[in-house]
Every structure is written in C-alpha cells, then in structure tokens.
N, C-alpha and C positions, 0 to 999 in steps of 0.2 A: 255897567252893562256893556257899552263900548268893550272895556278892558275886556270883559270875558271874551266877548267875539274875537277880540284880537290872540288873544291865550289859545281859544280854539281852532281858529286859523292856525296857526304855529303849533302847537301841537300836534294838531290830525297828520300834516304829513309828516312829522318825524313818527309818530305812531305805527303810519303807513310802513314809512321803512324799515323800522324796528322787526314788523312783520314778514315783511318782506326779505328782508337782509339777513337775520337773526337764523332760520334756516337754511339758508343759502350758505352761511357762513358754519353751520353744523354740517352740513353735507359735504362741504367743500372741506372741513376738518374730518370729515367721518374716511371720505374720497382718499386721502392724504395717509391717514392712522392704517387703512387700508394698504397701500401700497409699501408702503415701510412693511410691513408686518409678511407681504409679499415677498418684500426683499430679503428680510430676513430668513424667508422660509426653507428650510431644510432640503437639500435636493438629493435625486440619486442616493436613496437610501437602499442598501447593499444588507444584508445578514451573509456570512458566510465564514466557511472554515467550522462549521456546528459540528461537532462530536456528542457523546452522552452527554459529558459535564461543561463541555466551554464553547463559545461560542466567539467570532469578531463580528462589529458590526460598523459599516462607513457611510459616510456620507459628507456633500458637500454644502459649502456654507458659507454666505457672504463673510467679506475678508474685517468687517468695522464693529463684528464682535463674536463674546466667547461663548460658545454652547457646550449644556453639558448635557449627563446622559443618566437617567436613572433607570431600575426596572422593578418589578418583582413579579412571582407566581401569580397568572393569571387568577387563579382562585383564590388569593390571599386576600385575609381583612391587614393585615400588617401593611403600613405603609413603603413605600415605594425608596428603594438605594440607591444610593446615587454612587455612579461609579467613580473609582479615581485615577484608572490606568487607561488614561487618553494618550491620542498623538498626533502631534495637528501639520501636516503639511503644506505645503504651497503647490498646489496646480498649474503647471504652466500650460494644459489644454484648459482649461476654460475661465481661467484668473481669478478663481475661487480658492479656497482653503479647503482642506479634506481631514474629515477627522477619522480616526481611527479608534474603536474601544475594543477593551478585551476584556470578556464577564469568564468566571473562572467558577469551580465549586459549585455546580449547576447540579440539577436531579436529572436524570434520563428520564425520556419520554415523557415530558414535561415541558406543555407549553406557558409561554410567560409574555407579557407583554411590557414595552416600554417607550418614554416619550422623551423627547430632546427639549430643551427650553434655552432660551437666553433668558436677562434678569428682566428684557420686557413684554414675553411670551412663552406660551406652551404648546406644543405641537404633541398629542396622543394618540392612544389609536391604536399603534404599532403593536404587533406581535411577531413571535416564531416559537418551534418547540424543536428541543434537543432531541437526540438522536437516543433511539430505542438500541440494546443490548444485545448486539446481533446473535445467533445461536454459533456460525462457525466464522472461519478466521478467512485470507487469501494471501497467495503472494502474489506482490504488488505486479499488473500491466500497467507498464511504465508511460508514460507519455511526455516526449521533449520537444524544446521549440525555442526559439529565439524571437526576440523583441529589440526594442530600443534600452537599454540600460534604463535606469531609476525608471522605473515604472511599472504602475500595477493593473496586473492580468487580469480583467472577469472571467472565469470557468464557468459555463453553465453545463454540469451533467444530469442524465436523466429525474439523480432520485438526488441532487448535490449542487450545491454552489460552493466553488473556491474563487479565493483573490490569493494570487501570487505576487511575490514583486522579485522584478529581475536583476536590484540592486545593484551593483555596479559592471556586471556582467553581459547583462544584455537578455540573460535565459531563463528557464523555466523549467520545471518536471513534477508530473503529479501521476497520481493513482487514477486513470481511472475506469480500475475495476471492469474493462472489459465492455464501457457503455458508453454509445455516444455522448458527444458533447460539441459545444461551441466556443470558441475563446474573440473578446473584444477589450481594446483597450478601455479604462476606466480611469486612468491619473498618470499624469507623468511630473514627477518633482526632482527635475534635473537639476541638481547641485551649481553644475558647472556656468548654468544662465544666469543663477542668480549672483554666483561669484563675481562672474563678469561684469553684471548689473552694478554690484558693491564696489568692485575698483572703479566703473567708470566715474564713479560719485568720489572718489578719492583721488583723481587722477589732479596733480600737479601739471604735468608734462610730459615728455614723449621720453621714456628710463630705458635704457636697455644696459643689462648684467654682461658687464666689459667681463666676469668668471664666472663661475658657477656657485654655488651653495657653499660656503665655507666652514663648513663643519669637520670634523676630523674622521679621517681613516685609517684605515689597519687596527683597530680595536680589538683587543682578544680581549670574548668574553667570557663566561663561564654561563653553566645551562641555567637557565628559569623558567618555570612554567606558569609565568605571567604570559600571559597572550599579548601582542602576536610576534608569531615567528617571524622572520624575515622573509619565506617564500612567500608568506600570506600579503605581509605590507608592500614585495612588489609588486604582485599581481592588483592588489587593488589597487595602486597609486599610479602604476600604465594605464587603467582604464579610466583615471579618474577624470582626465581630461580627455575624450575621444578624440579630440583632431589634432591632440599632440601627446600622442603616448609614450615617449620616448626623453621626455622633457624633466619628467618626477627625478629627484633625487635618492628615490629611496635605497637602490641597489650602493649607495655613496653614504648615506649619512642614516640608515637605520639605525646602524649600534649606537650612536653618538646618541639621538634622538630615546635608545632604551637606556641607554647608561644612565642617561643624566637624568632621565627621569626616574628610576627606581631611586638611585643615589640620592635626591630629592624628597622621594618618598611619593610620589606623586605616580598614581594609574599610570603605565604607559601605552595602555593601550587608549584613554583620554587624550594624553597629548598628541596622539598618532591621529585620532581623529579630527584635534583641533589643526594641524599640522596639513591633512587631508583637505580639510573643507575650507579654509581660511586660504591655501595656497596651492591645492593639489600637491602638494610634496614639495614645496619651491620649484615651480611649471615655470619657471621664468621664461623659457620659451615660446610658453602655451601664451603668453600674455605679455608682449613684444611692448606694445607700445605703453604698460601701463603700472603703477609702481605693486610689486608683489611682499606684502607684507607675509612671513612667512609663518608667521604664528597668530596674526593678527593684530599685533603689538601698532595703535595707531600714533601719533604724535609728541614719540618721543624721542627727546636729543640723544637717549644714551642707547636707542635700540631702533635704527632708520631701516627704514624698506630695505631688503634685498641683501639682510646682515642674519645670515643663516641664526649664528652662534650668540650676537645680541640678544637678537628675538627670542629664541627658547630659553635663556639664561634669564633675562626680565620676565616672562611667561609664569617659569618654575617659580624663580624666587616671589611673585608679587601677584601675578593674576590668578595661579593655581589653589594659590592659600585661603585657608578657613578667612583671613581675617580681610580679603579681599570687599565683601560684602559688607563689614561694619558698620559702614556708612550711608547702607541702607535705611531710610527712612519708612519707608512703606512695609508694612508687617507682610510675610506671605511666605509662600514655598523659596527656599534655600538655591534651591536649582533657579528657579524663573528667577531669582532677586540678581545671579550669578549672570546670568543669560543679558540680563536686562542693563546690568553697567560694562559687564564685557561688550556690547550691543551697541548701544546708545550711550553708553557714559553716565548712564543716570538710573536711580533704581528709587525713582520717589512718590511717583504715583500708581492706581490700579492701569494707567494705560502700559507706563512701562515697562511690568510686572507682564500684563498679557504680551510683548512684544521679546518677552526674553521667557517666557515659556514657549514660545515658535520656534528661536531660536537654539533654544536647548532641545527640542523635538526632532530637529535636526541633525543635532548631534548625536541624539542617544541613533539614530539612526544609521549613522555612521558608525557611532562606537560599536553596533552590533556586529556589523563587517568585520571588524577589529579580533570581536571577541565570538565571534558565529553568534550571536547571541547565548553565550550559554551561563551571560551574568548581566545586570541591569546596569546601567551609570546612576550612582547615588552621590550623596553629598553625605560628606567632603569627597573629595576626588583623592583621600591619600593612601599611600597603604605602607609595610614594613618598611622601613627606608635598606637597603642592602649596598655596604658604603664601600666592599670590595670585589665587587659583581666584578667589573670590568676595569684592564691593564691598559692605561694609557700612555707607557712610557715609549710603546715606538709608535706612537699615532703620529700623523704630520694632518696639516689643512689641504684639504681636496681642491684639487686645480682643475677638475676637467668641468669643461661649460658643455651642457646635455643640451641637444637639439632635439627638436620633435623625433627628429626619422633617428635619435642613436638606438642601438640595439640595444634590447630589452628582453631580459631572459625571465621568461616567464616559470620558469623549473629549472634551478640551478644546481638541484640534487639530483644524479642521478642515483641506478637503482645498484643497490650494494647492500653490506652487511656490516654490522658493528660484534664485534667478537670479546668476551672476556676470558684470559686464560689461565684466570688465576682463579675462578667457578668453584666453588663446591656447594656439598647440600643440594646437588640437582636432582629434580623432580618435572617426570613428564606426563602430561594428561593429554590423550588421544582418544576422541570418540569418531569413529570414520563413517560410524552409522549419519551422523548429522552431521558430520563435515565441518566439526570443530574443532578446530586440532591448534594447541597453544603450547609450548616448550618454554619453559620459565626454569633457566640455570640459575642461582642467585649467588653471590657472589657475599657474605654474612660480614661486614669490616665491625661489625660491634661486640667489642673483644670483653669490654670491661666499665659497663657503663651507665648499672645502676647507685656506683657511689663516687663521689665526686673526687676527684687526686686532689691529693693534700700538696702538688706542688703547685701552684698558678703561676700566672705571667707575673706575679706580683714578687715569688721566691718562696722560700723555704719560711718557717715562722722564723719569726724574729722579736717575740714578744711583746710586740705593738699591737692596735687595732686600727683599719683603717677607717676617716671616718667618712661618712655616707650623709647626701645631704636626699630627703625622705618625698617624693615627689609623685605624683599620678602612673610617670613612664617607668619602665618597667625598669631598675635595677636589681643589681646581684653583688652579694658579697662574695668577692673574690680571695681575698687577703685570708689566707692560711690561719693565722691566728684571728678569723673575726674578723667582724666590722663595729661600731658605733652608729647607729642611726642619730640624725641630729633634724630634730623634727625647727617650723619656721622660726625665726625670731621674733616674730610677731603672735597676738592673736591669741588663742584658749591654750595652745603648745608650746607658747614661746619659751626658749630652753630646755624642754623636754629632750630625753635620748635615753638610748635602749642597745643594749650588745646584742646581738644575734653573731651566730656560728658561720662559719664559711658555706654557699650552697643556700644561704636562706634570704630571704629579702623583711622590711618592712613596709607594710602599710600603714595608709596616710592614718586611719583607725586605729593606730599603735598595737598592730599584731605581728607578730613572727609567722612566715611561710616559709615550707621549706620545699625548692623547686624540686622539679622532679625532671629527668631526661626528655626530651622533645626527637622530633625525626629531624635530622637537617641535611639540605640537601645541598653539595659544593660540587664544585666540578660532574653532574651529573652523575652522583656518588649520593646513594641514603647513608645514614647511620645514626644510632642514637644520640646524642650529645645533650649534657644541661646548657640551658637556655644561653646561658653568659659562653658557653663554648662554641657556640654557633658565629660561626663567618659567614654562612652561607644563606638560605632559606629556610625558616623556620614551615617543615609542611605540615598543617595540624588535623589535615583530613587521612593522614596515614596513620595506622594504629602500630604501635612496637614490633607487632608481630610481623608488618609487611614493611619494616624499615629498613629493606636489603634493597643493593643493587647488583642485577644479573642481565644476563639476554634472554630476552621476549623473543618469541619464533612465533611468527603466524603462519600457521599454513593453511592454504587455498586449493581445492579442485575444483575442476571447471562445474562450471553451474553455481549450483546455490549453495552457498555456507553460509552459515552462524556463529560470531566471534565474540569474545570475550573481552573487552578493552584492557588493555592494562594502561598503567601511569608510565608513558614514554618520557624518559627524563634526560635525552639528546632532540628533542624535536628541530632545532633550527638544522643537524646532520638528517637525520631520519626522520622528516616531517610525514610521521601515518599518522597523529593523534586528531586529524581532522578527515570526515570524509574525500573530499578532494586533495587532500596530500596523498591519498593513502592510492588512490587512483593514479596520480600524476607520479609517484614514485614507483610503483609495481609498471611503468610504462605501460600503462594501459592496457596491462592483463586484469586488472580489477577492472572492471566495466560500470559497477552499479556499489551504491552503498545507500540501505533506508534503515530509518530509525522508526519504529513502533513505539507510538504514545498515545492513550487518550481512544484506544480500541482502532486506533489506524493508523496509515503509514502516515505517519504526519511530515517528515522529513523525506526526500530523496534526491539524490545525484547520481548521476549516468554520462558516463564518456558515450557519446553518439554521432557517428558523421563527423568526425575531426575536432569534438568542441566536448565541452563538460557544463553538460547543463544544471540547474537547479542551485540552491541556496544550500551555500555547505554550513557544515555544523561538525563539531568537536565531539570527539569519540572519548567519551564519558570513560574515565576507570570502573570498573566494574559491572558498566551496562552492558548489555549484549547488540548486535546489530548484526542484519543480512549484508553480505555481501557476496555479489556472483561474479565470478572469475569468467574469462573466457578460454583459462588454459592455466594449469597448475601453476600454482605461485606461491612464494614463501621469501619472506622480510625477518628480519633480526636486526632490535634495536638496544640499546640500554633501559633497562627498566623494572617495574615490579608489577604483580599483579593488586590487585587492592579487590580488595573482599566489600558484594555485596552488602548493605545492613536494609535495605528496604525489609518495611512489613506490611503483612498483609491487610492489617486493619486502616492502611493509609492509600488503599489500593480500590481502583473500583471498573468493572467492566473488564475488557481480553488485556492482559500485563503480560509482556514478556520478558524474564528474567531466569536469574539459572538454579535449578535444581537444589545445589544447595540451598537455597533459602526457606526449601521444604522439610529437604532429607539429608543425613550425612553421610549414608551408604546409596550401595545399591536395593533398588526395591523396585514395585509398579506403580502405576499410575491408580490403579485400583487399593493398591495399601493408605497411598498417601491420603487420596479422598476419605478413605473410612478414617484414617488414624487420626489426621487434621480436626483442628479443636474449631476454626474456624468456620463456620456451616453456609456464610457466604460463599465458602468456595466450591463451586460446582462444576467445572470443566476443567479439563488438561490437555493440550491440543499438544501435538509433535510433528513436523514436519520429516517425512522419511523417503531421503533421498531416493531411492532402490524402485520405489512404487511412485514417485512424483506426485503425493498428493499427503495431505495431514490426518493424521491419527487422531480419534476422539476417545474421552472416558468422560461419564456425564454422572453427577448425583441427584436424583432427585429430593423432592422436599422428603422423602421418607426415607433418606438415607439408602436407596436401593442404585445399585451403579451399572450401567449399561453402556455398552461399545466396547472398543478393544481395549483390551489390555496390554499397556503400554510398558517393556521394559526399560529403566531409567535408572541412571548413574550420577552422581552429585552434580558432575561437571556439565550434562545435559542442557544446552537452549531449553525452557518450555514457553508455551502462551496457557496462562492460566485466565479462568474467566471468574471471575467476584460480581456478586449483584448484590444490594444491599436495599 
C-alpha cells in the first residue's frame, strides 16, 4: 500500500507535466513549422509579358531552396505541368533569389491557373488569362528610358503588365500603345557585385597586371555567322564593368578569343560569356587590388591568374568538354552537373547540383547578350570545329595594359558600302507603296557542283583504295579510285570492310551514302561544295537555290518601312544583322527597329536623346521587321536573301510575314482569303504609307469577305490574323 502511494506521488506530477508540456511543446513545434513555411513563402509574384499563347511569370524566394512551377487550364480535370524553362537569379535589392518561368503554347483567352512548391510545400491559388485575339493591328508608340544596367523593369499599363530587363546597357523600350503606365524597379542582378564578392574569397594578395591580357593580335579572320561580332562583344564588355569601362580587353583579344574557340569546336559565343562573367573581359583594371582569373580557370600551376592565353587554352581544352562532367556522381541536368564542378569543384550531391544550376542561369543570361537571344545555351557547349577560320601567322602578343579611362570605341564601323563587281544574275524588287525596297545582286561562283571531280587533294587514280577507318564523325572518301572502309577490330565487325566509290561514306550500320553538295561559306563567299570540300562553314539553313553571294541594298525612307532580312555574310565589316548594328551603322538615320511576335511588338530598339535604348535582337534571314528612318537611307552589304518556309498551320493570332508565303504573283487580299485552303485564316492587314494607317480584308465564318481590297505583290510585308 505504502508503495502504491509512493508510485502515485511520483507519477501525478510527471503526469502533470506530461500535460502540460506535451502541448506546449506542439505549439511551440506548430509555432516554428509556421514560420519556416513563412520563410519559404513565395513573394512579389509578378505574371507579365502575357500575349495569346505565352506568358512569364516571377517571383522571389528564399535563397536555402528550389521552387518549381507548375500550371494547367483552370477548367481542366488533367493534372497540373510542371514547367521546365526556369531562371533563377540573385537579387541584390533584397538578398533573395528571383525566379523566372516562361509557359509557351498557351490557348487565347484562356484563363489558367498555377501554384509554386518547394519539395516541403505548396502555395496555390494563383491564376491569369492569356490575351484575347485582337481584331486590328498598331504601330508601335514607342516608349524609352534608362535604368541601372542588369536590372528588371515592372511596367504597369492600363490593360498590360511588362517586365523589362536592361541587361548590360542600362535601358529600356516598350509599346505602350498610347496608354498610361508606371515603371518601378523589381530586381537588380548585377554581375559585377557578385564577381567582386567571388574574387574577394580568392584573394591571395594585393596582384597588379605589370601588362595587359596576353593574347594575340593582328588576326585575319574570315567571316562567320557564329555570334557575336566584335562590335557586339565590345560594347558589352565596356559596360560590363561600370566604373571601369575602358578596362575589358575585347577591342585586343576578340579574334583570338573566336578563333580558338571555333578551332576547338567549342560555342564562341559560350566562351565569350564565360570570358564576360568570370573576368569582364580581363578588367584587370576594374579589379586592382585582386587576382583576375580570366576564364575562371582556379588553382592551377599550368593556367595562373592574369595569363590571358593559359586560361582559355586550359578552358577549351579541359573545362569546355563533354567529358568534363564524368565524374559526376549525382544523376541530374548536364548543365547544372557543368555549373556545379565548374562552381564549387564538386558535382556530388542534390545541393551542388542546385548551386550550379544558378550558376549556369547566369550564364545563359549572359550568353543571350552574346547571342541577342536568338538561341538557347545547351549541352554540350560544341559546335562544327572550323580549323582554318583564322591566319595567325602575323599575330604578335598584345602589349598594351588598358586602364579604366582608355578609349573605348563603341562603333568602330562606320557607315559605307560593300560592292561586288564581278555580280551577275541581278534581280531588283522594289515596292515604294510599303517602303520595302531590297536589291539583291548575286554574284552565282557554283560553276559545277552537282558531281564530285574525279581529281582530289589525294591525285589522279592510281589504282589503289584508300583505307578509311568507320567511325560516328563524319567522313568522306576522297581517293579517286575509292576507299575501303575498315570497320573496329573488335566486337560483332571485327575485320569487316566494304569499297565504296569516291563521294560516298560508310556507316557504322555498314551502309554506303553518297554525299551530296552542302552551301559553304568561306571568306564571306556561299557556294555549293561536297561536304569533304568545304574549308569553310558548312551553312545547312541555306537551300541550293539561295547559295549565292551578292550585294544586299536596303533601302529606307523617312518614316516607316518594312524590311526583309537577308543572311549578311560580312557582319563584323557591315554589322546590320542586328537591330542596333543596323541603327549604329546608318549613323542614326535609322532611329527605331521592332520585331512582331506573338500578335505584338514584342521586340524594340530606338536611338533617342543620344542613347539606343531597349534589348537588341538579331535580324532573322527571311523575317520581316519595321524599321523607321529619320531621313533616306541605304546600306549595301555581302550577302543572300533566304526564302521564308514558315506555315500557316504553325501559326496562331496577327503574323507578319511576306506575301510570298501566300502567293507567287500578283493578286488581292481578297483573292487570297477565298483561294487559301486554310480557313483559319481570316484577316490581311497592310500598312499604307500614303494614308498613314492599315488596310483590312476580313473573312467571315461563311466565307463572305468585307473591307478593302488590298492590292499585293509576292514581295509585299503583310500582318495576317489566324485563329484557331
């Protein structure tokens, strides 16, 4: 009995606080689970840039993990997509991360909703709806303005949200359509702090570059329409460091920097970015007291700080490559695995992995500068290697050490004319109605080029075969009398071999191909050639027919015109194949250049006030785009025109594109709509200088057609409208 009372004593109060504590200790976990989940939580969420079909959407988010983003039709029973085309920045206003998503292939006028999660929550709820299929078109009211460089704009307009970014420029330019708005910052992800940050964590001691960047100059190269030009690479690489724009090397070591990378086989507009971000261009200036790794190449005896020619020679050969990664442990994206030991040296856990997908976010964001966006950075990073682009036989190593304050030629082209006088086959198309007007002389060198000469580099026959060892990369049998293919010594083939004729190859599948001619492009010169006769660039977006080179003539009257791009195949002489080249070289008689996508101007740039504002972008062969002059002007470069092949069945909402894609003569706007098999297509809109406003032709669902009637000629701009 005793015992029991003693048991009940000592029990009751631990009982007691069992009660007691046991909730307190829920609450105080509940309290806690709470605030995490706070912290984690999504901020400053953004939709913006919404058209019919595509839409971005941002927002910010604690920096200690990843979110993703899924959506679907608010009315759907089908489960919910998760996106996969993120882009995670660093905030340096408010020391969070920013993500970025882009949903593509949208319905018009169709709201949808969608929710963010990390892997230990979900945040829903969210909605927006795409934009409804306007009835008519506009040209664009321009709107410009200047910012801080890297950083992104909120546009609030009446019936419109845009986010801009002023990437390394500082500016801004959007449509908007004639209706109030407000602009506030929303992100700033200045490169340059975080660089700074990263050296000071590398800093041995106090370095200073007794020279300059030791790469070589005097390099003749021959043309390529790998991006980017040289105009493009200085002007980014002055501003990449603001307070020392005078510092970058690139006006010294661009070619070197393109040579070795194409030679290599390696993106150069990749290396240019890694080149960029890692070191501003060798800024050895910009960053006095602290060691400037110029490719980023860390702790190695054969490639030390502040060795131009080291570092991208160790770069190319070792960090660029597929087989860099191998040693990847951690299964995951190619890019983040990349990011992650280029990064941190280690690519073994999911943290790593997240920490070199930021890193590579970064970069593709740079490499758009590079490339105006008008291609993504994928893996591998390699492309055609072209092993006699560039003569380095009177190169010497560059001696001059750049300060902040050296001068910095921002457009080193001026404005002139490329002439060929050896032209025939010329052919002029002039519409003055629309203010299109293109001269395309061509100049035909493909003499004899569908069957392969029976002499090669190799001689005349001589009754031998050569033999050919049977591999993935592409070979070509050269040898006049033949080749032998000699398949591995190993394995289900070992000893196998097969003749094939001069002109053909084999596959590893033991078949005979017989090549056929390609366009190649050398010394800014097309011409037919089989695959093994090409020194130059293989171009495979050009079809036989347009495998000439001639002079391109743009011509401009003042106001508004509509141009045709062609493939400029001297861009670093005559940089117009970008909107701001094409601005900066007409010395700023071209004033404006927009690009129409997606039922709006999605693109625009504008010389205004002394500056050229907005996000430039690359003038597409065969796309069309406005451009308004402030006073007649006309460019002559080398090059070809390249033929449209869009269709209409991949088309959706106001497209503008040229005439021919409809018609091959002359006819109206009204023929086309009846004769056209496609019944999506119901508008034809035409801008007509003479009256300053746009022409309509409308079909309805019964095939009955109402408004003007439009005459139109193959070469014609139009904005066609597709609903579907």
């Amino acid at each position: 009995m005793k015992y029991a009372d003693k048991f009940k004593k000592a029990i009751l109060p631990f009982l007691f606080t069992l009660v007691i504590i046991t909730p307190m200790f829920l609450l105080i976990k509940n309290v806690v689970q709470q605030r995490n989940i706070q912290k984690q939580q999504p901020i400053q969420i953004v939709v913006a840039n919404t058209t019919p079909t595509t839409t971005q959407i941002y927002w910010k988010a604690n920096k200690d993990h990843i979110y993703t983003l899924s959506y679907k039709q608010e009315t759907s029973t089908l489960p919910f997509k998760e996106s996969s085309d993120s882009n995670i920045y660093q905030d340096n206003l408010s020391s969070r991360n920013v993500y970025k998503v882009e949903l593509k292939n949208l319905s018009p006028n169709t709201k949808y909703t969608f929710r963010i999660k990390t892997k230990d929550n979900t945040w829903a709820g969210y909605t927006f709806t795409t934009k409804q299929i306007s009835d008519e078109i506009h040209i664009p009211d321009i709107v410009t303005g200047k910012s801080s460089p890297q950083r992104l704009i909120l546009v609030n307009i009446e019936n419109a949200t845009l986010m801009l970014d002023t990437q390394y420029h500082g500016t801004f330019a959007f449509d908007s359509n004639g209706q109030q708005y407000n602009i506030q910052d929303y992100a700033d992800y200045t490169f340059q702090e975080q660089l700074t940050a990263r050296l000071k964590t590398l800093l041995k001691g106090p370095v200073y570059a007794e020279s300059g960047a030791n790469c070589k100059t005097g390099i003749i190269m021959d043309a390529s329409n790998y991006p980017p030009n040289k105009l493009q690479t200085v002007d980014i690489l002055s501003r990449f460091k603001q307070s020392c724009p005078g510092g970058s090397y690139a006006s010294q070591c661009y070619e070197d920097v393109y040579c070795k990378s194409v030679e290599a086989g390696i993106d150069p507009a990749f290396t240019m970015a890694i080149w960029a971000h890692e070191s501003g261009g060798s800024n050895y200036a910009g960053f006095p007291d602290q060691q400037i790794e110029d490719f980023g190449i860390h702790g190695s005896s054969t490639a030390p700080p502040e060795d131009f020619t080291a570092q991208i020679e160790h770069f190319l050969k070792y960090v660029a490559k597929e087989s860099y990664i191998k040693s990847c442990t951690y299964e995951g994206d190619p890019l983040s695995q990349w990011g992650a030991k280029y990064k941190l040296g280690k690519c073994s856990t999911e943290e790593s992995l997240v920490e070199g997908k930021k890193y590579v976010d970064a970069i593709k964001t740079v490499y758009a500068w590079f490339t105006n966006g008008s291609k993504q950075l994928t893996w591998p990073f390699k492309i055609a290697s072209i092993t006699n682009l560039c003569d380095y036989s009177s190169a010497v190593t560059n001696s001059q050490y750049n300060n902040c304050d050296s001068s910095v030629s921002k457009n080193q082209n001026q404005p002139g004319s490329q002439s060929n006088s050896n032209g025939t086959n010329t052919s002029t198309n002039t519409n003055t109605n629309n203010s299109n007007t293109q001269t395309n002389t061509n100049t035909n060198t493909n003499t004899n080029t569908q069957t392969p000469t029976q002499t090669t580099q190799q001689g005349t026959k001589d009754g031998s075969r050569d033999e050919m060892i049977v591999s993935n990369k592409n070979r070509y049998c050269l040898d006049a009398d033949g080749c032998q293919c000699l398949y591995d010594m190993s394995g289900q083939n070992a000893g196998y071999r097969m003749n094939i004729d001069q002109g053909y190859t084999c596959t590893p599948d033991k078949k005979s191909i017989k090549t056929i001619p390609v366009c190649c492009q050398k010394d800014s010169t097309l011409s037919m050639k089989m695959p093994y006769e090409c020194t130059g660039q293989i171009k495979t977006d050009i079809p036989e027919s347009q495998c000439n080179t001639g002079t391109i003539t743009y011509t401009f009257e003042e106001g508004i015109n509509f141009v045709t791009a062609a493939n400029i195949q001297n861009p670093n002489e005559v940089p117009i194949n970008t909107a701001k080249g094409l601005i900066q070289y007409s010395n700023y008689q071209v004033i404006a250049v927009g690009r129409f996508a997606n039922s709006t101007w999605e693109d625009i740039v504008k010389y205004e006030n002394g500056t050229i504002n907005g996000k430039d972008f690359n003038l597409e062969p065969g796309q069309i785009y406005l451009v308004i002059a402030s006073s007649p002007y006309s460019v002559t470069a080398q090059g070809t025109n390249v033929q449209n092949t869009a269709k209409l069945s991949d088309m959706i909402g106001w497209n503008l594109i040229p005439a021919s894609i409809l018609t091959n003569s002359n006819t109206t706007s009204a023929q086309i709509l009846q004769n056209n098999a496609e019944a999506s297509l119901q508008q034809i809109a035409q801008w007509k200088k003479d009256s300053g406003k746009f022409l309509y032709t409308i079909k309805d669902s019964n095939n009955q057609i109402y408004g003007e009637e439009i005459t139109i000629s193959s070469q014609d701009p139009l904005f066609i409208r597709i609903v579907k």
